[in-house]
N, C-alpha and C positions, 0 to 999 in steps of 0.2 A: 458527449456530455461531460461536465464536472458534477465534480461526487465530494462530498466531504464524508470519511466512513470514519467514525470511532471504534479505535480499534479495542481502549482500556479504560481504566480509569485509575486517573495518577494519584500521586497527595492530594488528600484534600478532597478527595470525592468529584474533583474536573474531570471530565472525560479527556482522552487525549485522540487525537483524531489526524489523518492522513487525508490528502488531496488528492485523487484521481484528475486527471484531465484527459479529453479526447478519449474517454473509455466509451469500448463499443463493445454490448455483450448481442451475443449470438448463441442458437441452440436450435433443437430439433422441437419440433411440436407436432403434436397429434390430435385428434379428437376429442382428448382428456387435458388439453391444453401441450405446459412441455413435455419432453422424451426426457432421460435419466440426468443433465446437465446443462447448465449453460456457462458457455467461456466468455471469460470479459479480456481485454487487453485495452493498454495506452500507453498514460506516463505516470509516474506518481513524483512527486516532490521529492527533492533531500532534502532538503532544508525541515520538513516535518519529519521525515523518519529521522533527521540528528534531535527532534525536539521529542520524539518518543524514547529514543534511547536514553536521552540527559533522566528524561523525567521517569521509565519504567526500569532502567539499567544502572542510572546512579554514572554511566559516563561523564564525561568533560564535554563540552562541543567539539574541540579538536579530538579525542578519541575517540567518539562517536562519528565523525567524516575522515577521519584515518580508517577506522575500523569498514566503513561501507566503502569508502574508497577499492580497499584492499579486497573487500567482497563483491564490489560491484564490477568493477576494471577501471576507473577513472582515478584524473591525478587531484589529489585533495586540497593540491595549493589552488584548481583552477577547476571546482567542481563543475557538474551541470547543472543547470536548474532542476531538472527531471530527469529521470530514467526510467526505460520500458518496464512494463509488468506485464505479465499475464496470469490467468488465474481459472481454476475451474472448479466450480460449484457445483456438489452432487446433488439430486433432488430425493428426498425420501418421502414416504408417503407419512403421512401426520396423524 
């Protein structure tokens, strides 16, 4: 599935928000529904996480795909559209 998940809210009172694609979550379930987690993984865009940074971090665009470049492993002259994520979600009782 595609997911758009806001992750903040920038200047201005905009939410600023990240794209999932191809995310598949998975998890344990029981009689009471799920078990303590569920894991999501896929892709997620750069191009929004360089639009979180500009906008949450006060980066440049080019310093904000320098910067993931260098954190992610890719070359920043010829990024990718997306790169993997994964992630896991604890569940507490409410």
């Amino acid at each position: 599935i595609t997911l758009e998940i806001p992750v903040a809210l920038g200047s201005g009172g905009l939410p600023v928000a990240v794209t999932l694609r191809a995310a598949v979550f998975s998890g344990a379930s029981n009689s009471d529904g799920f078990g303590d987690a569920i894991d999501a993984e896929g892709e997620i865009e750069i191009d929004d996480l360089v639009r979180a940074l500009v906008e949450l971090a006060g980066f440049d665009e080019q310093g904000a795909l320098d910067t993931l470049a260098s954190l992610l492993g890719f070359d920043a002259a010829s990024p990718p559209a997306t790169v993997p994520f994964a992630a896991r979600f604890a569940l507490t009782g409410g």
